[in-house]
N, C-alpha and C positions, 0 to 999 in steps of 0.2 A: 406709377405712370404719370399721373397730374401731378405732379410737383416737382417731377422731371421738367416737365412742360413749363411750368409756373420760373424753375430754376433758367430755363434757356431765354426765356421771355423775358426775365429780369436782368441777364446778362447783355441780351440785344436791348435792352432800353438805354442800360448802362454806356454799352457801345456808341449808340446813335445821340445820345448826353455828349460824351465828349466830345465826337465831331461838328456836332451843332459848335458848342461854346468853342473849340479850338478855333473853327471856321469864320467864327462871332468877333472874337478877341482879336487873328490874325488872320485880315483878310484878304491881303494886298500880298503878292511872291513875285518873285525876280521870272523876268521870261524864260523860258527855258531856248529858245530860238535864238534869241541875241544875246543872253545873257547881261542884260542888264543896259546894254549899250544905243539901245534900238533902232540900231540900222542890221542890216541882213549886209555883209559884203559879198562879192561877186568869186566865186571860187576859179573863173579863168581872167580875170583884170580885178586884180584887187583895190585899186584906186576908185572904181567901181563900188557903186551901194546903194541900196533901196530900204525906205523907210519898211521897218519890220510890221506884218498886218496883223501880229498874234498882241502885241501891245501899243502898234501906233505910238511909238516913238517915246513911250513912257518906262519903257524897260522894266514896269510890270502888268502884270495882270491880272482881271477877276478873282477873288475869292468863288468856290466850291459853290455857293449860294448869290453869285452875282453883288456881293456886296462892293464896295472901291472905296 
């Protein structure tokens, strides 16, 4: 039973290691909203377009921990 426990605890430390470092290493992703473009366009006058508010016109965003 404890080394069950000891096994699942090592696994989740192991898990929460790589998303830290992934999150570390890469921490900037393409908006998913504008995809990359950072404007939002208007889906009844497409000439029509607003600055996107998920990345503020940088067409990415935050990393998982706030890093840029």
């Amino acid at each position: 039973m404890q080394t069950e426990l000891i096994g699942v605890m090592a696994a989740a430390a192991v898990v929460l290691a790589l998303v830290y470092l992934s999150s570390y290493r890469h921490p900037l992703k393409q908006c998913w909203r504008c995809k990359g473009k950072g404007i939002l366009r208007s889906g009844l006058l497409p000439w029509r377009y607003r600055i996107c508010p998920q990345c503020g016109r940088k067409g990415e965003v935050r990393g998982p921990f706030g890093r840029k």
